[in-house]
NUMARZA-859141 format. One record per atom (N, C-alpha, C): x, y, z; residue in one letter. Coordinates in steps of 0.02 Angstrom, whole numbers, plus 32768, in hexadecimal, padded with zeros to 4 digits. Atoms other than C-alpha are relative to their C-alpha. Example, Ala and Ser with C-alpha at 12.3 -4.5 7.8 and 13.67 -1.06 7.14 Angstrom:
residues 2
802D7FC58000a
82677F1F8186a
802D803C8000a
7FD67FC57FFDs
82AC7FCB8165s
7FD980378025s
end
This chain:
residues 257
802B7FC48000x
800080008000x
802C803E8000x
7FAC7FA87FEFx
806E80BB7FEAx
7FD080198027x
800F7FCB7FDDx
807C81248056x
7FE380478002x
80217FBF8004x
800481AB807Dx
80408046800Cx
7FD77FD07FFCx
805882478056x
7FFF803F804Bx
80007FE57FB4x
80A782B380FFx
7FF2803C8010x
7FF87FC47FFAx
80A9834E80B7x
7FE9802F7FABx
80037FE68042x
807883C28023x
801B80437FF4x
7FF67FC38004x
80CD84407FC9x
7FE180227FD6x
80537FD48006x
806484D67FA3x
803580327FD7x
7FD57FBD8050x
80B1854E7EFBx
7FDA801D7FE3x
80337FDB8017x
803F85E17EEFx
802A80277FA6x
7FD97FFC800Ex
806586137E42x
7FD780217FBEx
801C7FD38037x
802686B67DBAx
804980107FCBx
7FE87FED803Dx
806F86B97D03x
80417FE08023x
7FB0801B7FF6x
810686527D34x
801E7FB57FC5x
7FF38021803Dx
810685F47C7Ex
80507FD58004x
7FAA80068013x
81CA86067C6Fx
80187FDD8042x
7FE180197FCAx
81FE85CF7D27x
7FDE7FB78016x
8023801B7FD4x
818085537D65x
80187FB77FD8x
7FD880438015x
81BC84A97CFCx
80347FF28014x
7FC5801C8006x
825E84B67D29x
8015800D8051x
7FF6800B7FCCx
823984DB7DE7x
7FE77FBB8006x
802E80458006x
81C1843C7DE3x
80437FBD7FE7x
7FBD80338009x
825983D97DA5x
803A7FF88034x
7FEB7FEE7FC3x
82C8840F7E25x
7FE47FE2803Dx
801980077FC7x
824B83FD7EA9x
80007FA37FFDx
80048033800Cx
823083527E74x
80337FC48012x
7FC3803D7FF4x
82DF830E7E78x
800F80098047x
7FE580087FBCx
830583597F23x
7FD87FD78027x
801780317FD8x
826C83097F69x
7FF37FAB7FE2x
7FFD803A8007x
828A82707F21x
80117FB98049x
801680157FC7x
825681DF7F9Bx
7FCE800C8039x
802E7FE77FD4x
81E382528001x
7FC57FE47FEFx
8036800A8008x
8143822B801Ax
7FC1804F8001x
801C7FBB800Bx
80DB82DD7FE3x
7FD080027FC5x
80287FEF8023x
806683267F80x
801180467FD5x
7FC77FCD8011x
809283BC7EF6x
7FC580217FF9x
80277FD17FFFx
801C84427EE7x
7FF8804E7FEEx
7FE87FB48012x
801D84D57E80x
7FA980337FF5x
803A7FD77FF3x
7F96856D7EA3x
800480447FBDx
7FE77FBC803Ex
7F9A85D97DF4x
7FCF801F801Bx
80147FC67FF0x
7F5186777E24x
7FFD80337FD4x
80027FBB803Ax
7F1587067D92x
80377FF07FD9x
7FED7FFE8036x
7F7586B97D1Dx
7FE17FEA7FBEx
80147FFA8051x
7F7E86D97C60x
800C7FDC7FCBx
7FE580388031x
7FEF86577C18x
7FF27FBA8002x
7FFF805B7FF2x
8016859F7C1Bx
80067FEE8038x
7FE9801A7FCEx
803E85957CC8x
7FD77FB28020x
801D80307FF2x
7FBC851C7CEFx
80097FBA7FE0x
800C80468050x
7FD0849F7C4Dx
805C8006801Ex
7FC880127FECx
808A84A57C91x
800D7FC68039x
800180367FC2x
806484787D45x
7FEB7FAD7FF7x
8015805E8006x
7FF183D47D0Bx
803E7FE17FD2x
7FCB8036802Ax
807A83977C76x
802A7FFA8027x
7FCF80287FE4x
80F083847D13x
7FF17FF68052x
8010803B7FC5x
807383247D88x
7FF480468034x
800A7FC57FBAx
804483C17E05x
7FA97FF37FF6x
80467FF87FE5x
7F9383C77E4Bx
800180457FEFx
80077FB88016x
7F54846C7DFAx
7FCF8011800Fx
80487FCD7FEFx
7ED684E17E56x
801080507FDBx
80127FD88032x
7E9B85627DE9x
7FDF80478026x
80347FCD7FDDx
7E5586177E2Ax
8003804C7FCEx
7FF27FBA802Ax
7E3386BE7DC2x
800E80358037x
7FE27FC17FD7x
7E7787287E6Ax
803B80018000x
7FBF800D7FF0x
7F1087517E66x
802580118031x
7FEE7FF07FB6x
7F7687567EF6x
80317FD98025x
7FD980457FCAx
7FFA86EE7F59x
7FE47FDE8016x
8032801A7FCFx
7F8086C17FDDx
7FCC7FDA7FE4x
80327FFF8019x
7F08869B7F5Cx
80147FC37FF0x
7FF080338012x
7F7186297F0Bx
800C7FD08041x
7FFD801C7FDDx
7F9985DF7F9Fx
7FC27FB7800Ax
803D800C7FD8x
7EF785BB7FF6x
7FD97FCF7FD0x
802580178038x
7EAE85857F40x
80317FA37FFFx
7FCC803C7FF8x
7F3384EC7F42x
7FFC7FDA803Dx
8015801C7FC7x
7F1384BD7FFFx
7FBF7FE17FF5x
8058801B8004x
7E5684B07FD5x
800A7FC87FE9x
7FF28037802Cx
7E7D84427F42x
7FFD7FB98030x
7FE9802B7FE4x
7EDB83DC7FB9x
7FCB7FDB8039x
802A801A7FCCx
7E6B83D08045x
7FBC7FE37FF6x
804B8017802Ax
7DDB83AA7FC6x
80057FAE7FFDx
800680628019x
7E2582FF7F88x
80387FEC8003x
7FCF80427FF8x
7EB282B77FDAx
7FE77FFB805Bx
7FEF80077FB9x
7EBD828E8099x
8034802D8024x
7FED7FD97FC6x
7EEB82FA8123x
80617FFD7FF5x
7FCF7FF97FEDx
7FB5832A8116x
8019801F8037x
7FE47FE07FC3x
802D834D8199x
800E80437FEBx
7FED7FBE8010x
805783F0814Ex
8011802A7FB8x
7FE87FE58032x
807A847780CBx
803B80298010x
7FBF7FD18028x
812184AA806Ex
7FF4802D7FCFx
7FF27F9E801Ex
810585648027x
804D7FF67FC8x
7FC17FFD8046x
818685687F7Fx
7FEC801F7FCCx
800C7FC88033x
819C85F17F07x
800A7FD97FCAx
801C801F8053x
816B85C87E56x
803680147FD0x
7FC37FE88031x
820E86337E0Ex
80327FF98000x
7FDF80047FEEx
828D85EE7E57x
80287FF88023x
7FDC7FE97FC7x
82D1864D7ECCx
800E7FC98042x
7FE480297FDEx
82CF85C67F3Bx
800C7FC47FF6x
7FCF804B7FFFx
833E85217F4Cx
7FE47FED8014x
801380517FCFx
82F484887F67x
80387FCC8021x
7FDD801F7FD5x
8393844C7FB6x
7FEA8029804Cx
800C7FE17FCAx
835484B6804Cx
7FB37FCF801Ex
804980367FDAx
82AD8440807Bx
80157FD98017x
7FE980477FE6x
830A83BC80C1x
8017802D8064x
7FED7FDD7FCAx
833484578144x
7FB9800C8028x
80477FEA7FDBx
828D8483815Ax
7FDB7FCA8019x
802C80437FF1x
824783CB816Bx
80277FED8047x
7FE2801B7FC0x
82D583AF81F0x
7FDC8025803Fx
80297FB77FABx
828B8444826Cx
7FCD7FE4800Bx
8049801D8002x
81E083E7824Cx
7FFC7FCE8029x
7FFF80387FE1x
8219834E827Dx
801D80148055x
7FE47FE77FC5x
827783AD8317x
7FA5800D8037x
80377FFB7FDEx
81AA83CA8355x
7FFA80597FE8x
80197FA28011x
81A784A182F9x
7FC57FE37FDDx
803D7FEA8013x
80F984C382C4x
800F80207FBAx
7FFD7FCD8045x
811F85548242x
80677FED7FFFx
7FB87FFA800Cx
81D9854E81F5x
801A802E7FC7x
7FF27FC8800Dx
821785E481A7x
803980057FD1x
7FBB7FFC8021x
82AB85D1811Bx
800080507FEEx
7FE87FBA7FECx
82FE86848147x
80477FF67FCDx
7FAD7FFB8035x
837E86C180ACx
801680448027x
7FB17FE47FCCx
83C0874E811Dx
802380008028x
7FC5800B7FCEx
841286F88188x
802F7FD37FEEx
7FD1801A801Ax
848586B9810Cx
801F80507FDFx
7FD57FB4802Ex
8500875A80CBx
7FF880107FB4x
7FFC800C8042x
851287068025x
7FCC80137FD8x
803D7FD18032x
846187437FF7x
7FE680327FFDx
800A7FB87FFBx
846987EB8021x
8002801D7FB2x
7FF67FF38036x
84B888167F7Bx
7FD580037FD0x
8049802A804Bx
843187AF7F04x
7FC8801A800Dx
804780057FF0x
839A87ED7F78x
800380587FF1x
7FEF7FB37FFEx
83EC88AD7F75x
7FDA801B804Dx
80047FD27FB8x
83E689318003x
7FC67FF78027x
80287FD97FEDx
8350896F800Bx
7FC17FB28009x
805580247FE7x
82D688B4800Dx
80347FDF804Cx
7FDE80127FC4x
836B8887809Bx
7FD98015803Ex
800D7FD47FCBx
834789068102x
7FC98004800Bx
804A802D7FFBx
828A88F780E9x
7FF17FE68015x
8020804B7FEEx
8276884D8115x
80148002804Dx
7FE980047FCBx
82E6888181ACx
7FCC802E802Cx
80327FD17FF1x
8268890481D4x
7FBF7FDE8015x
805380078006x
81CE88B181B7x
80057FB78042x
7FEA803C7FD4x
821B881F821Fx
800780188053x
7FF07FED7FBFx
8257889282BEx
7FAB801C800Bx
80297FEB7FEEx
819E88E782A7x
7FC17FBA8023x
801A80307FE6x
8148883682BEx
80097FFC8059x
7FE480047FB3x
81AC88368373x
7FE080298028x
80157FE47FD3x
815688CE8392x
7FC47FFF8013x
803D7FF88020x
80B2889A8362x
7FEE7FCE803Dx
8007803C7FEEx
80CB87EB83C1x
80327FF58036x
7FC880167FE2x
816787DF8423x
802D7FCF7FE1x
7FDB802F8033x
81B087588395x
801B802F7FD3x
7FD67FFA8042x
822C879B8335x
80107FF77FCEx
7FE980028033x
826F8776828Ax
8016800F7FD1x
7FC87FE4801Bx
82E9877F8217x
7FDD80057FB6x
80197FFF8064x
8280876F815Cx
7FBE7FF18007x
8053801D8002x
81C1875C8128x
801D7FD57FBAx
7FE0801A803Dx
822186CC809Dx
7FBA7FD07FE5x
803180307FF3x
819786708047x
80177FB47FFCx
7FE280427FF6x
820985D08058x
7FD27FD9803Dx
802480017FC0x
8194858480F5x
7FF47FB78002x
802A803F7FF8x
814784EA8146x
7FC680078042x
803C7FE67FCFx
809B850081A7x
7FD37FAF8006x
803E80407FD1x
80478466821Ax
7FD580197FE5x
802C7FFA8014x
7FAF845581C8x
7FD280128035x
803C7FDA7FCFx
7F4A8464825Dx
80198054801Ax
7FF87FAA8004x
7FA2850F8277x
7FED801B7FC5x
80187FCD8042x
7F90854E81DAx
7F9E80058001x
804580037FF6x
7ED3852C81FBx
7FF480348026x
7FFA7FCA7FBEx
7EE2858582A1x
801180607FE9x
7FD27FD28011x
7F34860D8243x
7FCB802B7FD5x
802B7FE18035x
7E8B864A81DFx
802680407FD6x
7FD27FD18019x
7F0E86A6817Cx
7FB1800F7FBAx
80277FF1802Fx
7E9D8727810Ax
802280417FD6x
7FD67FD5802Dx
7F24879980B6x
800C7FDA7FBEx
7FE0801C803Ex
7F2A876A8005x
802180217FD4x
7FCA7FDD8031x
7F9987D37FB2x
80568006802Ax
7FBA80047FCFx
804B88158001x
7FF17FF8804Cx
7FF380047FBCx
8020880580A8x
7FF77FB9802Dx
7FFC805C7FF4x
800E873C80A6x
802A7FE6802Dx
7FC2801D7FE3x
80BC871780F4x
7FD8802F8045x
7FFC7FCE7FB2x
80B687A8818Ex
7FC27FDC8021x
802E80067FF6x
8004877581A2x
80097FB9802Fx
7FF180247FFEx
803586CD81C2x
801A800B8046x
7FD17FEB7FDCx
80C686ED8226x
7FDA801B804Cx
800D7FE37FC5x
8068875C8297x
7FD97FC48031x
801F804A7FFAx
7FEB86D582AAx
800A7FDE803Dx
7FD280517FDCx
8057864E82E0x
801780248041x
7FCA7FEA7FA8x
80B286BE836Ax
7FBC800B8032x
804B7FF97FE6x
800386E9839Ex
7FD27FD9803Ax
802A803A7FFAx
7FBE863183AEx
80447FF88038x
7FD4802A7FE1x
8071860F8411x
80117FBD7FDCx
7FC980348032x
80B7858C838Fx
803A8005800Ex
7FAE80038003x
814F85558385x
801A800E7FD0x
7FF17FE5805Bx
81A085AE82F8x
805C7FF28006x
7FBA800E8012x
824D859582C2x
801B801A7FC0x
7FD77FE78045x
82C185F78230x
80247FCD7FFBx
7FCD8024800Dx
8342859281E0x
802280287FD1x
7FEC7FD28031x
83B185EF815Bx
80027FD07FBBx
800380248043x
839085C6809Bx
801D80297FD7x
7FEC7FCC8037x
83D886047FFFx
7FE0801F7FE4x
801F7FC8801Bx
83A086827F97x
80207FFB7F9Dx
7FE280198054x
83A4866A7EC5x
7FDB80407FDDx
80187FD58055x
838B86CE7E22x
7FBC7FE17FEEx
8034800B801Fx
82E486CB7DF4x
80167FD77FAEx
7FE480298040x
82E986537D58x
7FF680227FD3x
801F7FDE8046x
828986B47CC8x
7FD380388027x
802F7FCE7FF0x
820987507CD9x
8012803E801Fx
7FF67FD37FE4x
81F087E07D40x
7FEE80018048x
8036801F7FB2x
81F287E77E00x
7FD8802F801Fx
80477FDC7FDBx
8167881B7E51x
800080248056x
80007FED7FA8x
81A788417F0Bx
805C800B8010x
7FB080117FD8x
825588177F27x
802580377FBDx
7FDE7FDD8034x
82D588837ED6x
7FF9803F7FBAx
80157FCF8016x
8272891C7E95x
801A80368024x
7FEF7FB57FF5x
828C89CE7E8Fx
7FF7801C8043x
80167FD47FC2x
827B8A327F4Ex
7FCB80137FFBx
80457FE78003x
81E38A767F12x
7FC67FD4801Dx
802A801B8009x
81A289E27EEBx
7FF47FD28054x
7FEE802A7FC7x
81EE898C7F88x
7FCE802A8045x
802A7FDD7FD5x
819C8A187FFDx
7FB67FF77FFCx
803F801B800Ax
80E689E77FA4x
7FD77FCB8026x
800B80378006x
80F989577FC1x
80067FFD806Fx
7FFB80107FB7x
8137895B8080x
7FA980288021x
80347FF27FE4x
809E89D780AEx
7FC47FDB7FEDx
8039804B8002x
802689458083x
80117FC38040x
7FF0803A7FCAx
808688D180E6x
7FFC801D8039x
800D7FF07FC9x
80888934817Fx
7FC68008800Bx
804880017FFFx
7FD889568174x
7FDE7FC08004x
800B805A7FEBx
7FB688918177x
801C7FEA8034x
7FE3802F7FBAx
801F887E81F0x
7FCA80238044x
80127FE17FDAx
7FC98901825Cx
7F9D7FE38010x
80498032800Dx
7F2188988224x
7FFE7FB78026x
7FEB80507FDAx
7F6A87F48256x
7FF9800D804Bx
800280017FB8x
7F81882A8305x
7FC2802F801Ax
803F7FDB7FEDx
7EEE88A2831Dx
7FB27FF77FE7x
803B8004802Bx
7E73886F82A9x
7FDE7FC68031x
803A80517FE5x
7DC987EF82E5x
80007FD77FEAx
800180398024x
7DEE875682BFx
7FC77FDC8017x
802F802E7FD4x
7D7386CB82D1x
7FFE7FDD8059x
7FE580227FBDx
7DCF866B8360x
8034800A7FFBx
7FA97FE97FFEx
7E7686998397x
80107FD28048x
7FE5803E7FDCx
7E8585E383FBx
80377FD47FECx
7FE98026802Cx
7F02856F83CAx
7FF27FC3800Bx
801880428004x
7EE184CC83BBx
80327FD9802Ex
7FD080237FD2x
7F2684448445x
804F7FF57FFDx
7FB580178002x
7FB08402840Ax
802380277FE6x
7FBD7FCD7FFDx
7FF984A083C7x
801880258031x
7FEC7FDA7FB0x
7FD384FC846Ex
803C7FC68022x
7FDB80297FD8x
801C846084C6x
804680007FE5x
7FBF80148016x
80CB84568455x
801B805D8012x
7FDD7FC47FEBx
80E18521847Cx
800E80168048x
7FF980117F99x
80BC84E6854Fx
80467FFA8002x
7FC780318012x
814F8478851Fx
803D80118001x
7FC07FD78007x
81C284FF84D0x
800780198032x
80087FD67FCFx
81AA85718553x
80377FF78033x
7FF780177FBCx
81F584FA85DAx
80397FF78011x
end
């Protein structure tokens, strides 16, 4: 009988024609042996991205919003529609930018008993350069403002990640555009999870244009006063229930001690 899969990874992913085959190949060989599920969330796109994802075996949820979050959430559904209950989602950018030799980091923290796991590229030097000044310093920003929001700190909002399914539940995350990650983030420190960074690399977008990372100051300042404003939502806003569920409360008793 195979094994039910432990974990799924979740690749929200608009107009990413040129990149998305040849992350899917990649992703493929590193998790070779795993037991997982692949899952790509196209979001307001225009091209082939979708007729890409199925010719290399991805579960494809479809949505005309576009949005990170959107894509996201649209790909979870999928999942939770028609397979069986996984232990968790892996968050992976559709362009690249991140190494799938880095999941074997994030699966280890998992297995360590972390809840949320966080692949953080500034706390490697080497990707200062590739990510430039100004999304450094950003991420370092938007990371020290979480601390102030929550008392949890952090060093990057990276969307490299791994989220316990029953947290991510817990987590009624409803930011679907840039403020997905922080939103998150705040979340989790919120609920008392056990969160954990690890440091991952940081890559050249493969083909296209990027949408967040490595734009103009202008664009970079746009973009941050959205995210702080989500973040300031995340922690102030009415959520439905802002309980966490047993066994995540119980594994943050745990840390604590």
């Amino acid at each position: 009988m195979p094994t039910a899969p432990r974990f799924a990874v979740i690749i929200p992913a608009c107009d990413e024609e040129p990149c998305l085959g040849i992350v899917l190949t990649e992703l493929r060989a590193a998790l070779a042996g795993r037991s997982y599920l692949l899952a790509v969330g196209v979001n307001g796109s225009t091209d082939r991205t979708a007729e890409i994802a199925r010719a290399h075996g991805a579960l494809v949820a479809e949505t005309a919003a576009r949005g990170y979050g959107h894509g996201c959430q649209a790909a979870i559904d999928l999942i939770e529609r028609e397979h069986p209950p996984v232990d968790g989602y892996l968050f992976f950018a559709a362009d690249g930018a991140n190494d799938p030799r880095d999941i074997s980091a994030l699966l280890a923290a998992r297995e360590s008993g972390a809840a949320m796991i966080l692949g953080s590229r500034t706390r490697l030097r080497k990707n200062w350069r590739l990510m430039n000044l100004q999304y450094v310093l950003a991420n370092r920003v938007f990371g020290a403002f979480c601390g102030l929001l929550t008392g949890r700190f952090f060093a990057d909002l990276g969307p490299l990640r791994f989220i316990e399914r029953e947290l991510f539940h817990a987590l009624r995350l409803r930011e679907w555009t840039m403020g997905w990650t922080i939103e998150a983030q705040v979340r989790a420190a919120r609920l008392g999870a056990e969160i954990v960074e690890v440091p991952v690399r940081e890559r050249e977008r493969i083909a296209g244009r990027q949408k967040v990372s490595r734009v103009s100051w202008r664009r970079t300042i746009s973009i941050g006063g959205k995210i702080i404003a989500a973040g300031f939502r995340a922690r102030f806003g009415d959520y439905v229930s802002f309980t966490a569920p047993r066994a995540v409360a119980a594994r943050a008793r745990q840390a604590l001690r």
